[in-house]
VOGU-3710 file (C-alpha; in Angstrom, 3 decimals, decimal comma):
1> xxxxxxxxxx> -98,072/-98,104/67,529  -96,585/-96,923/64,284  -92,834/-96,693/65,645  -93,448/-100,401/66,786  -94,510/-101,476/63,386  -91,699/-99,137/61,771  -89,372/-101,087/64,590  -90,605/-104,854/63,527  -90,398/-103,860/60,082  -86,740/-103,339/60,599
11> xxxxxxxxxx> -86,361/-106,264/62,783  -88,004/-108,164/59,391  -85,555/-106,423/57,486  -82,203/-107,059/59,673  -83,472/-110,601/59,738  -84,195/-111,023/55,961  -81,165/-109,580/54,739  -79,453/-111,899/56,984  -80,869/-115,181/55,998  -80,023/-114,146/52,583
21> xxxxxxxxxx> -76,382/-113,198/53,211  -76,019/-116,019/54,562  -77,783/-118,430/52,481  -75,910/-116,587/49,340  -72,254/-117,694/51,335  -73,737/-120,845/51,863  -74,246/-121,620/48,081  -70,842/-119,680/47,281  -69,407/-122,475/48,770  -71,630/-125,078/47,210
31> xxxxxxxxxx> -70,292/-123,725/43,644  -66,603/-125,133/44,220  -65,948/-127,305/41,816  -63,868/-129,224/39,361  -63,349/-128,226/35,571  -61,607/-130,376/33,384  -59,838/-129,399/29,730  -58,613/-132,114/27,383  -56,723/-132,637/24,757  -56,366/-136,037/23,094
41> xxxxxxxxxx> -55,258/-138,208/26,482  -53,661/-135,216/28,007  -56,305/-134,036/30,248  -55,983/-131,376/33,627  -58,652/-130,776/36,109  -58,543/-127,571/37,719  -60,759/-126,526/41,028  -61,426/-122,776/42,030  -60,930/-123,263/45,025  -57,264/-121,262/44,664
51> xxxxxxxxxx> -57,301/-121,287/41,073  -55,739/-125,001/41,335  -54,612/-127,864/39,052  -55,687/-131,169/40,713  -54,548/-133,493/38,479  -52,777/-133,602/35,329  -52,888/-137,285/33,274  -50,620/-137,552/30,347  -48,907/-141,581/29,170  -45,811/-142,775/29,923
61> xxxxxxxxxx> -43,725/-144,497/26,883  -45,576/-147,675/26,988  -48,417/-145,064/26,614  -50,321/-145,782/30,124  -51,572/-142,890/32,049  -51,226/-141,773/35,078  -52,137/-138,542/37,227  -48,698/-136,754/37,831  -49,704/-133,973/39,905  -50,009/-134,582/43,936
71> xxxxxxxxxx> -53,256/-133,673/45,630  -56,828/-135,005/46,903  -59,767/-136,999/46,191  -62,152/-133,894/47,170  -62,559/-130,346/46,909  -63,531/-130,255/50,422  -60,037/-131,555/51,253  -58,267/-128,280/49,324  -60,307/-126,066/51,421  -57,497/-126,625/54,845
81> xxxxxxxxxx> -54,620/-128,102/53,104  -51,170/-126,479/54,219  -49,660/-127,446/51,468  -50,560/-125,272/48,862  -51,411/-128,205/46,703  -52,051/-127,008/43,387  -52,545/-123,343/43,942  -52,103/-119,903/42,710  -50,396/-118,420/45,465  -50,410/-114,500/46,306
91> xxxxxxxxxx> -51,024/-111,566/46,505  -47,438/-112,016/47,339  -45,684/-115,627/46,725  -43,292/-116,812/49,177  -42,015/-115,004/51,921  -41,708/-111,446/53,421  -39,134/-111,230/56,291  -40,434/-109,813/59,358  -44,474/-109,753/57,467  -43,744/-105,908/56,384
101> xxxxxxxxxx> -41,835/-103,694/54,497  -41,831/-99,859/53,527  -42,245/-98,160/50,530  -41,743/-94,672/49,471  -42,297/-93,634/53,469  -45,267/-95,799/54,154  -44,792/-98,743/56,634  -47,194/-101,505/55,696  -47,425/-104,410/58,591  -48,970/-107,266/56,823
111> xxxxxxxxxx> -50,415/-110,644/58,415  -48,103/-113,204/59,724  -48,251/-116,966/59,576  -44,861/-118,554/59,718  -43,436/-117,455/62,892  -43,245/-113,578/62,255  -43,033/-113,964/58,617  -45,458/-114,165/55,817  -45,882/-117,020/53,635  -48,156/-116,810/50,338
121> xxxxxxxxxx> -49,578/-114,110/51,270  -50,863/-114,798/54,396  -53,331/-116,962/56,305  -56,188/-116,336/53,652  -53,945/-115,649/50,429  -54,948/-116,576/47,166  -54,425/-120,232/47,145  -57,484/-119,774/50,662  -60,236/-118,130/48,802  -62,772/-118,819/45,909
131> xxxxxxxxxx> -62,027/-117,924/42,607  -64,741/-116,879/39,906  -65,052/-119,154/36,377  -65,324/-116,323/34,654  -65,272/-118,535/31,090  -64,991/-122,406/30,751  -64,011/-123,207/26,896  -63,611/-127,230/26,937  -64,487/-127,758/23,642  -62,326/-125,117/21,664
141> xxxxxxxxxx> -59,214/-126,842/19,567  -57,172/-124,972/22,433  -59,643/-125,476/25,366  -58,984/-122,864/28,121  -60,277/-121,631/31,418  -60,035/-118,497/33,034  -60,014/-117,959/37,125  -60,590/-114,165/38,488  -60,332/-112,965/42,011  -60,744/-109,074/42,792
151> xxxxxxxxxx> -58,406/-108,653/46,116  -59,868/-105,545/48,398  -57,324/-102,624/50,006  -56,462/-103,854/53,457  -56,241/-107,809/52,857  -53,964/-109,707/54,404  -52,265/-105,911/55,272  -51,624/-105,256/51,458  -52,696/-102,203/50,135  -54,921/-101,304/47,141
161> xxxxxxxxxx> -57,813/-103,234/45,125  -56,236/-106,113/42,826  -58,194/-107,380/39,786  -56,221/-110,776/39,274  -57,115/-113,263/36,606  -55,527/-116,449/35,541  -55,735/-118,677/32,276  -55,028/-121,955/32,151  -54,742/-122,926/28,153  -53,817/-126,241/26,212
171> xxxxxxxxxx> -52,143/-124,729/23,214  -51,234/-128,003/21,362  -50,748/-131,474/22,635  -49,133/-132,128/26,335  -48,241/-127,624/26,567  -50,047/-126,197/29,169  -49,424/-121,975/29,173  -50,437/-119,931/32,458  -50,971/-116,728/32,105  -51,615/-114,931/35,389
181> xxxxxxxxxx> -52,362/-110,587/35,223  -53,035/-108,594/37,948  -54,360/-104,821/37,625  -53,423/-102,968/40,700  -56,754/-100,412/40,711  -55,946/-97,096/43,018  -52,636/-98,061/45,450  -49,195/-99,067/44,479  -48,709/-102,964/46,065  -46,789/-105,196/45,673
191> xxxxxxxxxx> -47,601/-108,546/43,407  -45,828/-111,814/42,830  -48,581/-114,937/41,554  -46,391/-118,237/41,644  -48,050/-121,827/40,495  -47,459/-124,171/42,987  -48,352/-128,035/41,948  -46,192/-130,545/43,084  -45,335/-132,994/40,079  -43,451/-136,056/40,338
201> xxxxxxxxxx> -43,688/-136,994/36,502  -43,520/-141,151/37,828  -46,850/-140,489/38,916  -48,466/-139,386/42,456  -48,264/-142,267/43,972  -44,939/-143,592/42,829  -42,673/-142,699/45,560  -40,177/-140,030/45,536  -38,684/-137,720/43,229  -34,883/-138,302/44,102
211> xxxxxxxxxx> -34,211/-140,348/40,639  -35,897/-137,411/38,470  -32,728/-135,791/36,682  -33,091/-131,944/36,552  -31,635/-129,002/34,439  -31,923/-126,212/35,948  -31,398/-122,473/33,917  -30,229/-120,268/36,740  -26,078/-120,004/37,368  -26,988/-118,080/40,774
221> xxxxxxxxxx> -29,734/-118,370/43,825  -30,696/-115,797/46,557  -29,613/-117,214/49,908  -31,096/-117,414/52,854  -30,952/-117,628/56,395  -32,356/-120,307/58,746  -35,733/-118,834/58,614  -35,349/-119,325/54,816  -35,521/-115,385/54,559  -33,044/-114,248/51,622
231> xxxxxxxxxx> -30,109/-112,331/53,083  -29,984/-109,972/50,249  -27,079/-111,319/48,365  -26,972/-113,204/45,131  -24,446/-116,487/44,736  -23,412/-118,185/42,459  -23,955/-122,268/42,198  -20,666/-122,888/40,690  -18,885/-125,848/43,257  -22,335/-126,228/45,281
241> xxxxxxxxxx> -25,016/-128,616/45,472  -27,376/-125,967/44,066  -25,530/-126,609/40,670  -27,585/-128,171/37,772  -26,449/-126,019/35,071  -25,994/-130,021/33,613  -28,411/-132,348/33,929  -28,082/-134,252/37,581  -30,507/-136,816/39,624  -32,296/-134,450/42,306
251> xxxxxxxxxx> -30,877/-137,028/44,846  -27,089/-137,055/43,573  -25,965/-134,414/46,121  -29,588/-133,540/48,317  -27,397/-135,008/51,431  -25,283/-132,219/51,429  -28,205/-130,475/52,490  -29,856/-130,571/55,827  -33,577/-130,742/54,517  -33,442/-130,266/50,953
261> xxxxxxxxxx> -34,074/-128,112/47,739  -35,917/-124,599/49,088  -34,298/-122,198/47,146  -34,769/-119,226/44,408  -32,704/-119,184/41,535  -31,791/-116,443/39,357  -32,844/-117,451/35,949  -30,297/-116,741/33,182  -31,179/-114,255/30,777  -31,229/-115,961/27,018
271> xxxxxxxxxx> -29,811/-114,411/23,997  -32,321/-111,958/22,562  -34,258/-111,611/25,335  -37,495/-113,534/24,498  -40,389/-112,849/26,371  -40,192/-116,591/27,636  -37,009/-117,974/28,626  -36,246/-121,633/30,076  -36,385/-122,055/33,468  -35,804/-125,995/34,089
281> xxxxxxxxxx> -36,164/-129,234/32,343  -36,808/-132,387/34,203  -37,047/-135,963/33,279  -38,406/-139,518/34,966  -36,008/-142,533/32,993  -38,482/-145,026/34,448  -41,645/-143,471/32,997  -40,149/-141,666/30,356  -41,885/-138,582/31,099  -40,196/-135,603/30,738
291> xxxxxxxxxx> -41,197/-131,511/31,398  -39,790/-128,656/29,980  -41,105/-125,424/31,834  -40,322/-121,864/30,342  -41,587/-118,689/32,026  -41,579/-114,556/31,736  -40,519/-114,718/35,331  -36,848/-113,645/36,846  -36,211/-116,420/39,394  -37,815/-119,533/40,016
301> xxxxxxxxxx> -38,290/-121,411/44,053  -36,844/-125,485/43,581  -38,880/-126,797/46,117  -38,237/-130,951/46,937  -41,602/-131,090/49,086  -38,984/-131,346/52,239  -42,539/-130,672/54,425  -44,384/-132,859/53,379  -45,148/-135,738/55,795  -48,065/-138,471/56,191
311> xxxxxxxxxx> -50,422/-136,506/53,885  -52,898/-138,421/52,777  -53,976/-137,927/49,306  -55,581/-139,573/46,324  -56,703/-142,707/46,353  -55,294/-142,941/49,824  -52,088/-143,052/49,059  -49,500/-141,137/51,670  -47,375/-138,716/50,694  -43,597/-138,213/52,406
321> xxxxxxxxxx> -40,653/-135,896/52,060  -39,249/-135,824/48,324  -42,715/-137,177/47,072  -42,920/-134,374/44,520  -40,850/-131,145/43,314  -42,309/-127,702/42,900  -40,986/-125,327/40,194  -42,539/-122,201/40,884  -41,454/-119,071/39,082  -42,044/-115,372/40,640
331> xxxxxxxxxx> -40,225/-112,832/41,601  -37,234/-112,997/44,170  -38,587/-113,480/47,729  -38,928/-110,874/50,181  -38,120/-107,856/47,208  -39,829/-105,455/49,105  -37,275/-105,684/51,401  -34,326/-105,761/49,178  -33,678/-102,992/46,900  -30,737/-105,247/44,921
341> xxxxxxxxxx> -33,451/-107,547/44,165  -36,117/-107,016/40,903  -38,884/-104,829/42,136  -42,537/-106,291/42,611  -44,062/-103,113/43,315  -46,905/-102,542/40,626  -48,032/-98,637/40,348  -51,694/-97,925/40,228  -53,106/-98,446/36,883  -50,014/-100,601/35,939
351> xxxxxxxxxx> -50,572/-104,823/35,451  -48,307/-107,308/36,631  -47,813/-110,167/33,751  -46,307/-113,535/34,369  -46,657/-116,359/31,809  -45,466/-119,663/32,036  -44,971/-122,995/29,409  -45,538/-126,372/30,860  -44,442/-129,004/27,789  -44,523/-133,052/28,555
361> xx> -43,186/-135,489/26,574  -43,190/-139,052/26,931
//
């Protein structure tokens, strides 16, 4: 009789630890949400569900507003987008040829989910799971937020604990700075965070992006074969339609293209070698809305939303191909598996650092 109460008592136990679990994932789910910081009538809303800006209002010259940041009416929606609306992507952004690589004799196979390649960091990357708030400051003269995520050894095949945190900060009005650290804890891994909204600075729902003129501070790209793996070599733009050394409309030589923009540039190194150097500067004549982004990062993915196709988002409005552009800085796709290209590979007890200057104007 006693082993059979010592056996239901377990049972009890099993069962009650259960219930718990899974009441506890239940309301870990239930605490996705959206956070908003403002500043004047430049205002960003930011969910945790992958660290992500959903919407991002600033005026135009006549000084109305408008939300210039594709995306959806829910947070339940962000939970199986494809599109990486928004998100901080990782552990490593873009793609790894072949989803592994080797370093110093170790042969890491990671997850796959673009053919046999990885993309973001896999199935479940960063942009996937829930973030923490680990401090909400709305009401501070620069109003902040800070995400953090701690990624375990083993996930999605990378190796090592991560501590990762991101801070989203309104320095002054219409500058958003991103700062994004990441502690590798006991393994050497490789990191690369990219930010990937998709603006279109006429608004979300104003059609496509092809009249936006763009400078863009990178005299070379990495490129890439049909998979849109790099090939290891670095070219320069000088007589291509990758060129926007000067200012040009995004849709003044796209043709010559067979999709569109999907391509890493090599940022130019500035004299003096600030910490932050300029990456691109792009500007709407109808709206008068301009963005001038600056980052700590060596390359930066010009992305023309080529994908995208019949997604509904807010206010039921359809996005297309060219709806948006993404300018997501990082380091060089598929490094691991390029020595010529700038290492990602963070040491234990090292932190990765990338920060990044978002400044509108109207």
């Amino acid at each position: 009789m006693a082993k059979f109460y010592q056996l239901l008592c377990l049972i009890l136990l099993y069962w009650s630890t259960t219930v718990l679990a899974s009441q506890a994932t239940k309301g870990s789910k239930e605490r996705v949400g959206i956070y908003q910081l403002s500043r004047g009538n430049f205002s960003v809303k930011f969910t945790n569900r992958g660290a992500a800006i959903v919407s991002l209002i600033l005026p135009d010259k006549s000084g109305k507003l408008a939300d210039v940041v594709l995306g959806f009416d829910s947070v339940k929606e962000y939970e199986n987008d494809t599109t990486y609306f928004g998100a901080i992507v990782g552990r490593v952004a873009n793609r790894i040829g072949g989803a592994q690589y080797t370093y110093n004799g170790t042969h890491y196979r990671l997850v796959a989910n673009e053919g046999k390649n990885m993309l973001h960091g896999g199935p479940k990357g960063f942009s996937k799971v829930l973030w923490k708030v680990d401090k909400h400051h709305p009401q501070d003269h620069s109003p902040y937020i800070i995400f953090t995520y701690n990624s375990f050894d083993g996930e999605e095949g990378f190796p090592g604990d991560l501590k990762v945190k991101v801070t989203y900060k309104l320095i002054d009005d219409n500058i958003l700075a991103v700062t994004m650290t990441a502690k590798a804890i006991n393994k050497a891994t490789p990191v690369n965070l990219a930010q990937h909204t998709y603006w279109n600075l006429g608004g979300h729902n104003s059609g496509t992006i092809l009249s936006h003129k763009i400078k863009i501070f990178g005299s070379y790209i990495t490129p890439v074969d049909k998979y849109l793996i790099p090939i290891g070599k670095i070219q320069s733009v000088k007589g291509t339609p990758y060129d926007f050394l000067q200012p040009h409309t995004i849709g003044s030589r796209i043709g010559q293209l067979s999709n569109g923009y999907d391509i890493n540039y090599f940022l130019d190194v500035e004299e003096g070698s600030p910490l932050l150097k300029h990456a691109a500067i792009v500007k709407d004549e109808a709206s008068g809305r301009g963005l001038e982004l600056l980052t700590s990062a060596p390359g930066m993915q010009f992305y023309t939303s080529n994908k995208l196709k019949d997604v509904k988002g807010k206010e039921g409005f359809v996005y297309g191909p060219h709806a948006a552009l993404c300018l997501e800085t990082q380091g060089f796709p598929d490094a691991v598996n390029h020595p010529n290209f700038p290492s990602i590979i963070i040491n234990a007890g090292e932190t990765y650092k990338h920060y990044m200057l978002y400044k509108f104007s109207t």
